[in-house]
C-alpha positions in Angstrom: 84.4 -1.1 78.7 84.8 -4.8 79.3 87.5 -7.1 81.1 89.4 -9.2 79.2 92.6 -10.8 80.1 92.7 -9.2 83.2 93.1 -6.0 81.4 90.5 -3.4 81.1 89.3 -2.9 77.5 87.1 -0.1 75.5 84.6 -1.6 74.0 84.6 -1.2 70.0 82.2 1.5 69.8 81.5 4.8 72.2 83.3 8.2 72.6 87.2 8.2 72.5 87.4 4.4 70.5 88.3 5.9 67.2 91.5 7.8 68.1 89.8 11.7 69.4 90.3 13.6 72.0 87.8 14.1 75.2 88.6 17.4 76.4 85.6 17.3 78.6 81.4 16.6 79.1 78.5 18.2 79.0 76.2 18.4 81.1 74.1 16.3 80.3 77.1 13.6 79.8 78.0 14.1 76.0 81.6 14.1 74.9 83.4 17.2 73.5 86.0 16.1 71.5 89.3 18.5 71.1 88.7 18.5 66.7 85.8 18.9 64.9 83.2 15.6 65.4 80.5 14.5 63.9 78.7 14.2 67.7 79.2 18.0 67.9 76.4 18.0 65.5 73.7 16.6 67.4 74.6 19.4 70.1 72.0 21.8 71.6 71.9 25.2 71.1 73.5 25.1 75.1 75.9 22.2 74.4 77.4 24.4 72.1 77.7 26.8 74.5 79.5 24.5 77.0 81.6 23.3 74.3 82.9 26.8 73.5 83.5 27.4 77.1 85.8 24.5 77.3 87.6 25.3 74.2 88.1 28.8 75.5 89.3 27.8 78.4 92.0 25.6 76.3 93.0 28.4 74.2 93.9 30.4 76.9 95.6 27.6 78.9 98.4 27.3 76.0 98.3 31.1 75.1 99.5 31.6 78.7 102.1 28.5 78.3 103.2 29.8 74.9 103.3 33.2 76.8 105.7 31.8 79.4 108.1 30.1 77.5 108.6 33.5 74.9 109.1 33.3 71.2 112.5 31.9 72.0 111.6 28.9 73.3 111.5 25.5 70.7 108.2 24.9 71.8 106.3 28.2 72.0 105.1 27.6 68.1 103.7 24.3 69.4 101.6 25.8 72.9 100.5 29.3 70.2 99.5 27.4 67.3 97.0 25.2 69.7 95.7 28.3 71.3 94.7 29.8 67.9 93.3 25.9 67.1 90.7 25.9 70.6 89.9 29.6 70.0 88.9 29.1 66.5 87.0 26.3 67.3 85.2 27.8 70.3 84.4 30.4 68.2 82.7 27.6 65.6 80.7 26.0 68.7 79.4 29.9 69.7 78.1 30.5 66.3 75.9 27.6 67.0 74.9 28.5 70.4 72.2 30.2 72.3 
């Protein structure tokens, strides 16, 4: 990041500059991204792990808020279709962990 203008800028390269989602760090500071990244491949074995965790945790967030608003509700497609979305990719980061 750099100041220019008075206004706080990202610089042109680094996590989040190309449009994806940070849903959270690893330990040891690398960015899991909410789609599938080409960073996830340099992952550990236990960055995987952590990456699932998070995606899990996701999943279950908007099954629970898809599960609140009922299959009535406008947006309960929405919240269930990115519950299925985190769990399948949870399970894609488990397969490739410890």
């Amino acid at each position: 990041m750099r100041i220019q203008g008075g206004q706080i800028r990202k610089d042109a390269k680094g996590e989040g500059t190309r449009g994806g989602v940070i849903i959270g760090h690893t330990r040891s500071g690398k960015a899991v991204y909410a789609s599938h990244n080409e960073a996830h491949n340099k992952f550990t074995p236990g960055e995987h792990g952590e990456a699932a965790r998070m995606h899990s945790r996701l999943g279950h967030k908007y099954f629970k808020k898809a599960q609140d608003l009922g299959p009535d509700h406008p947006d309960f497609d929405k919240h269930a279709n990115k519950s299925t979305y985190h769990f399948n990719r949870a399970m894609a980061h488990s397969k490739k962990a410890e």
